[in-house]
LOTIZA-794905 format. One record per residue (C-alpha): x, y, z; residue in one letter. Coordinates in Angstrom, 3 decimals, padded with zeros to 6 digits, always signed. Layout:
<atoms>
<atom><xx>X</xx><yy>Y</yy><zz>Z</zz><code>a</code></atom>
...
</atoms>
This chain:
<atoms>
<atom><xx>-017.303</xx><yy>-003.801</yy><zz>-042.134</zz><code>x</code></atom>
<atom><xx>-019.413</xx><yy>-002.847</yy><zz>-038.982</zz><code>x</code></atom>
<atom><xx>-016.653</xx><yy>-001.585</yy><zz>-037.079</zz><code>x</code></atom>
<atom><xx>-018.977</xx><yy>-000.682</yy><zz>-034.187</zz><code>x</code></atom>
<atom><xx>-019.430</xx><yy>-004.356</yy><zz>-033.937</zz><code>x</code></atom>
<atom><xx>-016.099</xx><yy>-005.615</yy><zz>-034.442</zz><code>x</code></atom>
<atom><xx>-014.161</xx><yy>-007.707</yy><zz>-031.878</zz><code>x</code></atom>
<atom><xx>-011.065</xx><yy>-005.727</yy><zz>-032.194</zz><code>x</code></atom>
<atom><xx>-012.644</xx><yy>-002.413</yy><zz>-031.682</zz><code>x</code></atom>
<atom><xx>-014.093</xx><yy>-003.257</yy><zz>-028.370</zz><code>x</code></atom>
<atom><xx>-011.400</xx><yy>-004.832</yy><zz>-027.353</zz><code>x</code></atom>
<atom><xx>-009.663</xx><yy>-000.850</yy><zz>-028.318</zz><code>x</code></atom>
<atom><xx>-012.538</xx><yy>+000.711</yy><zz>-026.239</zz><code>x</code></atom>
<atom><xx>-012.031</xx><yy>-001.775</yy><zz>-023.461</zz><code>x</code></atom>
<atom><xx>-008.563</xx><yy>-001.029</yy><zz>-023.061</zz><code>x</code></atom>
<atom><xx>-009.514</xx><yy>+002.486</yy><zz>-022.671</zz><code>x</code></atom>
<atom><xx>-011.977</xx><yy>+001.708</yy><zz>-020.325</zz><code>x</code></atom>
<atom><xx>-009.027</xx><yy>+000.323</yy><zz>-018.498</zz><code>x</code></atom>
<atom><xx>-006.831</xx><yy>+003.036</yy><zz>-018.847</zz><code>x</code></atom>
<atom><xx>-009.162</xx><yy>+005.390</yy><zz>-017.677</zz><code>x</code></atom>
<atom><xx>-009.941</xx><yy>+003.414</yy><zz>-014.483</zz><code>x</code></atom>
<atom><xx>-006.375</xx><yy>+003.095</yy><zz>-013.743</zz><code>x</code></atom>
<atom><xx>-005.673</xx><yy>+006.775</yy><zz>-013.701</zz><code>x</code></atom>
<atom><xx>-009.006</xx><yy>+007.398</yy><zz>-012.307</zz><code>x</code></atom>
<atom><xx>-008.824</xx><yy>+005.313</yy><zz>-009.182</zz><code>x</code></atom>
<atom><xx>-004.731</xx><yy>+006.155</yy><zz>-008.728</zz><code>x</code></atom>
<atom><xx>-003.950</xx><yy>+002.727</yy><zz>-009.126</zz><code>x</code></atom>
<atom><xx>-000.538</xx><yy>+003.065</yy><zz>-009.428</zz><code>x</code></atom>
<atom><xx>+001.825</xx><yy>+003.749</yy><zz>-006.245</zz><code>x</code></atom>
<atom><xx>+004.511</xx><yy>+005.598</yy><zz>-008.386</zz><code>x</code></atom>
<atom><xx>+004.342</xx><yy>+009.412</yy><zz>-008.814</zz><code>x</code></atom>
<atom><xx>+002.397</xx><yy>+010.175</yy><zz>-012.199</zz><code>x</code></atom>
<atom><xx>+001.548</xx><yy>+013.208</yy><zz>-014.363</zz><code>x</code></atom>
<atom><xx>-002.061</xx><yy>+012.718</yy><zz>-014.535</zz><code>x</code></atom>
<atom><xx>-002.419</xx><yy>+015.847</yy><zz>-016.429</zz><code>x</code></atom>
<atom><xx>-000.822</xx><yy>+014.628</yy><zz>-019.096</zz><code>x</code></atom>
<atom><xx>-002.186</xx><yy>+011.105</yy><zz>-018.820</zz><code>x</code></atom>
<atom><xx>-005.584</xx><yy>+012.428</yy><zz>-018.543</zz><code>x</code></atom>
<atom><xx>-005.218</xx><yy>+014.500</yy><zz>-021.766</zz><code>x</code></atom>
<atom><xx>-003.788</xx><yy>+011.813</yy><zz>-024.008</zz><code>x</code></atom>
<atom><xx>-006.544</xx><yy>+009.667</yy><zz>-022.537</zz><code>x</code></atom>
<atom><xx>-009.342</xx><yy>+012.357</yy><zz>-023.595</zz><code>x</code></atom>
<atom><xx>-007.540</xx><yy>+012.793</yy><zz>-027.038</zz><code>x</code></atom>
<atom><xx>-007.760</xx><yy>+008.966</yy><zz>-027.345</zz><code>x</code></atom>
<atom><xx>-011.327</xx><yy>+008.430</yy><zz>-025.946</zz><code>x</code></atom>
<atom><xx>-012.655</xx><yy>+011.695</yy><zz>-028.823</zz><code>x</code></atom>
<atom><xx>-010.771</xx><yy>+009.727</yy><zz>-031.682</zz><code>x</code></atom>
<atom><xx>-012.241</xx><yy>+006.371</yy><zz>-030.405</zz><code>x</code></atom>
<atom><xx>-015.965</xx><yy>+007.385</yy><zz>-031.475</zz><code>x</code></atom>
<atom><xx>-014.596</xx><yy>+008.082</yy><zz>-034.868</zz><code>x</code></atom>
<atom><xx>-013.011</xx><yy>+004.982</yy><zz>-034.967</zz><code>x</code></atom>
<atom><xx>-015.690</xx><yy>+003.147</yy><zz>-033.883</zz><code>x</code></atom>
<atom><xx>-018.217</xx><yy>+004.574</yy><zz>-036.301</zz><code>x</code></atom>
<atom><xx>-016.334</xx><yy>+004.378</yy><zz>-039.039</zz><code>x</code></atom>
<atom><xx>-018.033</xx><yy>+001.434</yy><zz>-040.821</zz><code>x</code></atom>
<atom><xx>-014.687</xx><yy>+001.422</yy><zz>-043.070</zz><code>x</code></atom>
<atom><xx>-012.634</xx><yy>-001.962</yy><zz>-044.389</zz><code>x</code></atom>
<atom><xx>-009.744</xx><yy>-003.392</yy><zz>-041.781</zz><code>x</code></atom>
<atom><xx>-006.913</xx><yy>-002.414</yy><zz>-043.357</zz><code>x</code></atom>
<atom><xx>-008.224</xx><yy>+001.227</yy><zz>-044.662</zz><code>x</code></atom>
<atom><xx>-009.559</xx><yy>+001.400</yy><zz>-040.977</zz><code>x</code></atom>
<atom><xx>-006.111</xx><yy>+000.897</yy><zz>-039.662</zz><code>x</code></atom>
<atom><xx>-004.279</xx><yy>+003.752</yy><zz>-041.663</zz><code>x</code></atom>
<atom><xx>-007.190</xx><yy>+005.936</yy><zz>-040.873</zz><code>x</code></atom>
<atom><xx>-006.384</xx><yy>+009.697</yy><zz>-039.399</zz><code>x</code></atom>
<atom><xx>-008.230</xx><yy>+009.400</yy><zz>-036.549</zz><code>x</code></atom>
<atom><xx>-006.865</xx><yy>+005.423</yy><zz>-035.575</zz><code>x</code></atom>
<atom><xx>-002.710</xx><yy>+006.501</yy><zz>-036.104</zz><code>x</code></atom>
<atom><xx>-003.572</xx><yy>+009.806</yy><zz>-033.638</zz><code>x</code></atom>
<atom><xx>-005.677</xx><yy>+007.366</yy><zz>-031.177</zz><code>x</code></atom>
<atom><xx>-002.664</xx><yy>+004.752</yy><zz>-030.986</zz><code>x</code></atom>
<atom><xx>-000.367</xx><yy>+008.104</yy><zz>-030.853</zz><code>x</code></atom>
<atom><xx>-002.258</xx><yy>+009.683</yy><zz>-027.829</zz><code>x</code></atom>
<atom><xx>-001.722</xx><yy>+006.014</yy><zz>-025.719</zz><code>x</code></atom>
<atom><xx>+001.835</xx><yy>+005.851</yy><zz>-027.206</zz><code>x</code></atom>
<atom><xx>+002.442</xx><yy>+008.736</yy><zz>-025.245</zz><code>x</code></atom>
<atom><xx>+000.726</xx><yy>+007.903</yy><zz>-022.425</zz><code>x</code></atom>
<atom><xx>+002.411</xx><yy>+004.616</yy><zz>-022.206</zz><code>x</code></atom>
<atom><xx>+005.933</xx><yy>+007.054</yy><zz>-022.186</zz><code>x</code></atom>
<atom><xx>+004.826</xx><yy>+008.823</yy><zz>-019.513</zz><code>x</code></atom>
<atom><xx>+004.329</xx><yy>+006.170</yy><zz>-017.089</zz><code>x</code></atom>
<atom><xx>+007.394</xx><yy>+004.548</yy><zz>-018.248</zz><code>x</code></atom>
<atom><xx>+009.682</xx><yy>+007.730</yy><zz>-017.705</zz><code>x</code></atom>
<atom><xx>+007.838</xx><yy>+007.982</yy><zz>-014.073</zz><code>x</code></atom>
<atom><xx>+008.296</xx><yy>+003.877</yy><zz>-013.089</zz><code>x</code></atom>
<atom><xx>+012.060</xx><yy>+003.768</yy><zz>-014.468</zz><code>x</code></atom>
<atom><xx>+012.616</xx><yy>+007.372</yy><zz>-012.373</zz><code>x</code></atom>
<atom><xx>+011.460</xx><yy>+005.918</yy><zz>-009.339</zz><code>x</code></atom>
<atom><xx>+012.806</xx><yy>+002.379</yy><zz>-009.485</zz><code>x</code></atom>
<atom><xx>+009.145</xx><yy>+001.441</yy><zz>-008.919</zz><code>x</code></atom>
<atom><xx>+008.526</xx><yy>-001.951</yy><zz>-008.085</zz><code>x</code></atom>
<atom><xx>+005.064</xx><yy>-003.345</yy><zz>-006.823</zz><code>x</code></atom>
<atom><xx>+004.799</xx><yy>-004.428</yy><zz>-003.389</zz><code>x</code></atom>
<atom><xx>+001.472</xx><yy>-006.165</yy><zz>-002.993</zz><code>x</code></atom>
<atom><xx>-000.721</xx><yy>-008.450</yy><zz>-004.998</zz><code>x</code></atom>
<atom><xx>-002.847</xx><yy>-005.479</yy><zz>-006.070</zz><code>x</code></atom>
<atom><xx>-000.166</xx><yy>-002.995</yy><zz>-006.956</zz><code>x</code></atom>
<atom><xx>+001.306</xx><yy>-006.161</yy><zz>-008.925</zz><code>x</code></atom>
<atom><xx>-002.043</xx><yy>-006.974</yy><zz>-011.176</zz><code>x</code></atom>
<atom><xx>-002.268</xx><yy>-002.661</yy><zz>-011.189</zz><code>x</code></atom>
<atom><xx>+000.861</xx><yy>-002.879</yy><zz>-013.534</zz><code>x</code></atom>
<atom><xx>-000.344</xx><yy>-005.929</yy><zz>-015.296</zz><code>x</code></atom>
<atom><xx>-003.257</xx><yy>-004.029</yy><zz>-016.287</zz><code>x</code></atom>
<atom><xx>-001.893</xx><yy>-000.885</yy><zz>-017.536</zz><code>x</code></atom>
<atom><xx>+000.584</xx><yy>-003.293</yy><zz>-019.506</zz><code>x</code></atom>
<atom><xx>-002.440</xx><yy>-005.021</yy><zz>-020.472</zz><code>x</code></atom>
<atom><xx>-004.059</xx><yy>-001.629</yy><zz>-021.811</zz><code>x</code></atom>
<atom><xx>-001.291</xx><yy>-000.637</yy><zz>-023.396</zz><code>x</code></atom>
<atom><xx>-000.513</xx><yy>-003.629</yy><zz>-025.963</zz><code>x</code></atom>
<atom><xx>-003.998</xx><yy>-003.830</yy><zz>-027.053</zz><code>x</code></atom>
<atom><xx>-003.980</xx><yy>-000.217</yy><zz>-028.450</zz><code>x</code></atom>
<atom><xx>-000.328</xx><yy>-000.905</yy><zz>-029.399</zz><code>x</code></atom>
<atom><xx>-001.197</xx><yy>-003.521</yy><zz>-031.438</zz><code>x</code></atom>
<atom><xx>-004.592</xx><yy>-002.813</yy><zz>-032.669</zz><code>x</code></atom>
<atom><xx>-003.497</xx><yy>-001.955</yy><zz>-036.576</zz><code>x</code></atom>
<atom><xx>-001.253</xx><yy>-005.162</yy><zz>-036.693</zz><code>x</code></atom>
<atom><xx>-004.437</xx><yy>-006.554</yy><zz>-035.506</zz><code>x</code></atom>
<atom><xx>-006.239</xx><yy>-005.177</yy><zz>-038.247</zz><code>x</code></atom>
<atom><xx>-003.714</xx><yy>-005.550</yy><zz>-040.975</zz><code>x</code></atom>
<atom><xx>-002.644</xx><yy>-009.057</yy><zz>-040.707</zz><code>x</code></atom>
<atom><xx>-006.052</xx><yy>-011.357</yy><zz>-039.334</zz><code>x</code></atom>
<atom><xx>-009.606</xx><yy>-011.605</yy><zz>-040.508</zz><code>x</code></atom>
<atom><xx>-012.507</xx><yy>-010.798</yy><zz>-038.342</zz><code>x</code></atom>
<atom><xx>-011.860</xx><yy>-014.300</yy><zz>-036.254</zz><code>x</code></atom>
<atom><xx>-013.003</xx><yy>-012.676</yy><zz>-032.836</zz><code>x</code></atom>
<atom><xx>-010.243</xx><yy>-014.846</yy><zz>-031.627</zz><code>x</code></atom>
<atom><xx>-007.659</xx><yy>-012.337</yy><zz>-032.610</zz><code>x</code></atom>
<atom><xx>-009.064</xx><yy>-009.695</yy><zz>-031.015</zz><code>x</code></atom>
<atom><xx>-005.679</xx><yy>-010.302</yy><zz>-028.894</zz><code>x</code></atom>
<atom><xx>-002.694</xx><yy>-011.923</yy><zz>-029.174</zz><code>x</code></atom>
<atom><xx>-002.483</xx><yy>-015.505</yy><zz>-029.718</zz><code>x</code></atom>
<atom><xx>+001.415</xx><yy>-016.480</yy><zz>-028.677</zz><code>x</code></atom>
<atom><xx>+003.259</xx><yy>-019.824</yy><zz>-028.472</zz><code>x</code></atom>
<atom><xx>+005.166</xx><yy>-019.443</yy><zz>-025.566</zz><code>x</code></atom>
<atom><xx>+007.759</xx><yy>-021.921</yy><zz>-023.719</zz><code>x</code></atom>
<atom><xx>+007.184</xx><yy>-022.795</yy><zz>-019.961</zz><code>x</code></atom>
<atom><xx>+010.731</xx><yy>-022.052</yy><zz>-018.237</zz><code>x</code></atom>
<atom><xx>+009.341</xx><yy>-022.382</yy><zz>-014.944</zz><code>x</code></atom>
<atom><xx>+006.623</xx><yy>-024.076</yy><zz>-012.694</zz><code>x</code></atom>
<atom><xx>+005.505</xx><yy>-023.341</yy><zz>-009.096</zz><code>x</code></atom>
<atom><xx>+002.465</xx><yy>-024.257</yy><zz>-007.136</zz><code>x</code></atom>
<atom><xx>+000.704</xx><yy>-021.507</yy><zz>-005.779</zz><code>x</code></atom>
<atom><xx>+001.031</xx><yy>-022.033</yy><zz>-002.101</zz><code>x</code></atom>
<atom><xx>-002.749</xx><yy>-020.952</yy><zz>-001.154</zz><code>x</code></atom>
<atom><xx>-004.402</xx><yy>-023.098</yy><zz>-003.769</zz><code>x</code></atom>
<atom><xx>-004.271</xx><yy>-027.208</yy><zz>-004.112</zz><code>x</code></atom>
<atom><xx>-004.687</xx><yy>-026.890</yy><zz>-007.645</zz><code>x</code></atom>
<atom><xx>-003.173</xx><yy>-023.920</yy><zz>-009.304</zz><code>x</code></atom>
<atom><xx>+000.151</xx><yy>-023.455</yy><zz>-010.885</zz><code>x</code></atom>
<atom><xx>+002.344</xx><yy>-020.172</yy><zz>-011.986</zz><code>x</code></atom>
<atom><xx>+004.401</xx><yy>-020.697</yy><zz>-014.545</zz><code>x</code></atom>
<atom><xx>+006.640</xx><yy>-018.093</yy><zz>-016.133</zz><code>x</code></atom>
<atom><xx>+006.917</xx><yy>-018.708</yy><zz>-019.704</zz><code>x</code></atom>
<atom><xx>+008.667</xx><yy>-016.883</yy><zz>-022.686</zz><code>x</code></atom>
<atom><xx>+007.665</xx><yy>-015.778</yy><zz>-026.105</zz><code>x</code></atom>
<atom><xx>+011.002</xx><yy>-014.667</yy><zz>-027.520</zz><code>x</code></atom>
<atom><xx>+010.897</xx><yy>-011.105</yy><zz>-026.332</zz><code>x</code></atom>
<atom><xx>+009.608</xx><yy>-011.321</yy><zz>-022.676</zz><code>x</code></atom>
<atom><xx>+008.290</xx><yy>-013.063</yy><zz>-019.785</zz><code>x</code></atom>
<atom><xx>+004.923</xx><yy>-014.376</yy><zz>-019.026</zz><code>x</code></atom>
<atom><xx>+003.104</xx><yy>-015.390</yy><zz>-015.748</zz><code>x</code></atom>
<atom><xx>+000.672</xx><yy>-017.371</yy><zz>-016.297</zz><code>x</code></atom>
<atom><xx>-001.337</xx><yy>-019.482</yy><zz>-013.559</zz><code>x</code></atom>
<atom><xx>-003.377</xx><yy>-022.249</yy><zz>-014.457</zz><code>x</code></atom>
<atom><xx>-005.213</xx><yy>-025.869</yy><zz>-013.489</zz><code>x</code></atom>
<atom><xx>-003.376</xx><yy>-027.494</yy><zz>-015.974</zz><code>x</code></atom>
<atom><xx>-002.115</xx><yy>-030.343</yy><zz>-014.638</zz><code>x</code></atom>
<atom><xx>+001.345</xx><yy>-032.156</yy><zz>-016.052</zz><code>x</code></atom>
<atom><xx>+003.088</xx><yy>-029.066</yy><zz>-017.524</zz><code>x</code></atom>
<atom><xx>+007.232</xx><yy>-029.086</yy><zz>-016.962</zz><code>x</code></atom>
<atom><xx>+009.654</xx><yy>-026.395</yy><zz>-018.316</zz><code>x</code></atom>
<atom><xx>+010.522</xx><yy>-026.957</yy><zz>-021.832</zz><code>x</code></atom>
<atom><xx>+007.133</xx><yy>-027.793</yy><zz>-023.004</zz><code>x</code></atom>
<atom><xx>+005.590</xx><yy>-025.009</yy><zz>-025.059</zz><code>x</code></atom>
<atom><xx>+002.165</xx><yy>-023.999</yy><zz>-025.284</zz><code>x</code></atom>
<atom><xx>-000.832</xx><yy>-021.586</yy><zz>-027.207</zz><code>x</code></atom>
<atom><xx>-001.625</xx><yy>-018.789</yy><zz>-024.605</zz><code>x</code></atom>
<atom><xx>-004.233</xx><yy>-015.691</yy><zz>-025.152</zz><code>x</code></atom>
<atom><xx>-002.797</xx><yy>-012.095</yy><zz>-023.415</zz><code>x</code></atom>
<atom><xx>-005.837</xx><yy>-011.440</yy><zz>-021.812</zz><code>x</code></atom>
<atom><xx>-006.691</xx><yy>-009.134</yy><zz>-018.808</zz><code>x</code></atom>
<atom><xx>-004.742</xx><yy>-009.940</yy><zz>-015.790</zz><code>x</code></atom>
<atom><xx>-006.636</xx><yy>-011.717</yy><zz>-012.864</zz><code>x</code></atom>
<atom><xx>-005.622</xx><yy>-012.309</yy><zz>-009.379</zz><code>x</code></atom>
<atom><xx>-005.739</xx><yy>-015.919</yy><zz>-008.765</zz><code>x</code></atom>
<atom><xx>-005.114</xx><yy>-017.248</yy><zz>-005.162</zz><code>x</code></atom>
<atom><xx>-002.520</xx><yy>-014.028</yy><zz>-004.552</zz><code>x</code></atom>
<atom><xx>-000.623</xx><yy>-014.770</yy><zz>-007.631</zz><code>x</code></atom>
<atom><xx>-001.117</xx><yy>-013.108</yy><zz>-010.903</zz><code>x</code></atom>
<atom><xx>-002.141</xx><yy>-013.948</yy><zz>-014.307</zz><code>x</code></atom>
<atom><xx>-001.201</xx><yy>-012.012</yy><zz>-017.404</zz><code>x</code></atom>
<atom><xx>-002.197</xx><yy>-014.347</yy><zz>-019.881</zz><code>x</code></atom>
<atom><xx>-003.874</xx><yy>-018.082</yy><zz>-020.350</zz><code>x</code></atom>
<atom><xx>-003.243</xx><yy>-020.772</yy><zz>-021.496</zz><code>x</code></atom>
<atom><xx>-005.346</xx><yy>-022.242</yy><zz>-024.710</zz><code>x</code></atom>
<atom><xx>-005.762</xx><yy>-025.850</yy><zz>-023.985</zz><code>x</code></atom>
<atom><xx>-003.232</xx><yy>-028.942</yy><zz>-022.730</zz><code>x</code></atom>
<atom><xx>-001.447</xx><yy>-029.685</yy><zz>-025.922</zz><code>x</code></atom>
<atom><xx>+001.507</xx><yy>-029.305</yy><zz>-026.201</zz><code>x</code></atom>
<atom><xx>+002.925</xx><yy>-027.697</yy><zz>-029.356</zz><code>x</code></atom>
<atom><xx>+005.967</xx><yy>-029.284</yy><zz>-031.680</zz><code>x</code></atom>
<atom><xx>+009.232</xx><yy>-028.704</yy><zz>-030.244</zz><code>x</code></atom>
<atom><xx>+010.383</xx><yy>-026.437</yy><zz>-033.491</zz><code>x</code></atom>
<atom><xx>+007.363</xx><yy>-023.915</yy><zz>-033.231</zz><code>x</code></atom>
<atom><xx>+008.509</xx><yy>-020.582</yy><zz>-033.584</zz><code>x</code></atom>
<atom><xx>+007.950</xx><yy>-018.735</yy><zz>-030.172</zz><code>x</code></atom>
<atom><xx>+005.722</xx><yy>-015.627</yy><zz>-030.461</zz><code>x</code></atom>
<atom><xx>+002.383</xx><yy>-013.946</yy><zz>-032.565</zz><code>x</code></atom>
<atom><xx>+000.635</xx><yy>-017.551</yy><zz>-034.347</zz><code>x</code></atom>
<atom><xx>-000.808</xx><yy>-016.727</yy><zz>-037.277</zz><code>x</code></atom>
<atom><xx>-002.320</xx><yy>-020.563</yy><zz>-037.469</zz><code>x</code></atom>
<atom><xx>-003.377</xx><yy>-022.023</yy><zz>-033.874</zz><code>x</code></atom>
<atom><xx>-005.274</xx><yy>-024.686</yy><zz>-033.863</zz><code>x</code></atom>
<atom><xx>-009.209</xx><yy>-025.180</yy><zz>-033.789</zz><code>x</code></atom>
<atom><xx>-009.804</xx><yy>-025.878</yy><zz>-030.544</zz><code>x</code></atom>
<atom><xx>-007.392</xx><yy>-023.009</yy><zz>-029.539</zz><code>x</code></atom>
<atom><xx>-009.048</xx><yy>-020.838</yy><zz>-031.315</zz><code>x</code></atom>
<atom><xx>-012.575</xx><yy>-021.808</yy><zz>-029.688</zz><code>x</code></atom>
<atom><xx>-010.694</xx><yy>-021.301</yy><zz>-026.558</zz><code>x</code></atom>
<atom><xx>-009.707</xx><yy>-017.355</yy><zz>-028.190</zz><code>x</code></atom>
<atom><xx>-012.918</xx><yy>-016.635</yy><zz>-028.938</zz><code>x</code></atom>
<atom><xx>-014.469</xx><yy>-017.576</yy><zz>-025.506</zz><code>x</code></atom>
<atom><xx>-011.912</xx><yy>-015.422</yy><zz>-023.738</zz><code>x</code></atom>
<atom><xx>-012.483</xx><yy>-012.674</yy><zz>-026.199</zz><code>x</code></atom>
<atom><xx>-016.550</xx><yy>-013.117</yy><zz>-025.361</zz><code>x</code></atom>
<atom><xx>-016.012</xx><yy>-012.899</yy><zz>-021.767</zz><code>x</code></atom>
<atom><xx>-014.123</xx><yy>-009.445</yy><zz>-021.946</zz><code>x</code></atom>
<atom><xx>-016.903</xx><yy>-007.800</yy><zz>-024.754</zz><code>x</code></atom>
<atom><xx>-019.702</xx><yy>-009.491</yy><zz>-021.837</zz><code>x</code></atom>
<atom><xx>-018.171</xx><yy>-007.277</yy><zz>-019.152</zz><code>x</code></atom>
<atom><xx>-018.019</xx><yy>-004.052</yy><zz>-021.233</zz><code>x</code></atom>
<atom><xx>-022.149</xx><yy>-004.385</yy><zz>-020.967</zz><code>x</code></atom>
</atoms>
């Protein structure tokens, strides 16, 4: 496997990338150690290379040394922002302190889940994230666009905002959505999108889809392109 090449490795250094950024530019308007972010961040960007470079098979990749001490290091970076947001009652009070948070949750999952990633899927680029089925609960226009719409969907375990130009969609109806970067849309806030118009059967399970269909996965893999373009 060329693991230097591999969608859900850049994906992993993207998230980094991220990471770093946020605690780079102070993104966040809570009080943070950044010592201790910065070092987990450094142990996790030194294991990355060795990840990376490994040129080893998916699932002996993700039970390797240096990938369990990588997802360690932004495991507990991921407890000390938690510990500081929960301390502070931190809420965001503008658009960008909103997507801020959406990002470093962003970050966070795709390291989380970069083994599960590796364990359970081929090398589809198109699960280089997470493909969920999801269930629309509610739908509001975006009051500074004509044709966007924020919907707040669920997945089983929490709640998704997702805006969109999809045009018909009612609570109830349940959909194939990537988690993807956040983007600021009109002043509201995307944390995921959705893949495609059509609808899914009413007893789909809600959560991880191991089986979307084709054109959703097209739809994956164009997503996953665009964030492996911007890493250039």
């Amino acid at each position: 496997m060329d693991t230097a090449k591999d969608a859900r490795v850049l994906v992993l250094e993207d998230a980094l990338r991220r990471l770093n950024e946020t605690v780079t530019n102070r993104k966040l308007r809570v009080h943070l150690d950044y010592g201790k972010l910065t070092e987990s961040l450094k142990t996790a960007g030194t294991l990355l290379y060795e990840v990376k470079y490994s040129y080893v098979e998916p699932k002996v990749l993700a039970d390797l040394d240096a990938t369990k001490k990588l997802v360690a290091a932004i495991a507990e970076f991921a407890r000390v922002c938690d510990a500081a947001v929960k301390s502070s009652s931190y809420k965001p009070k503008t658009v960008k302190e909103v997507e801020a948070m959406a990002e470093l949750s962003y970050a966070q999952r795709a390291v989380q889940g970069f083994q599960r990633r590796l364990r359970e899927y081929g090398e589809d680029s198109a699960f280089a994230v997470d493909i969920l089925a999801v269930e629309i609960g509610e739908v509001h226009p975006v009051e500074a666009s004509k044709n966007l719409t924020e919907c707040r969907c669920a997945d089983g375990s929490r709640v998704w905002h997702i805006v969109t130009n999809i045009k018909g969609l009612k609570p109830g109806m349940k959909l194939p959505c990537a988690v993807l970067p956040p983007v600021e849309m009109m002043g509201a806030v995307s944390e995921a999108m959705f893949l495609g118009d059509e609808a899914l059967p009413e007893a789909t399970k809600l959560g991880p889809m191991s089986t979307p269909s084709s054109s959703a996965l097209d739809q994956a893999r164009a997503h996953v392109l665009n964030i492996l373009k911007r890493m250039v």
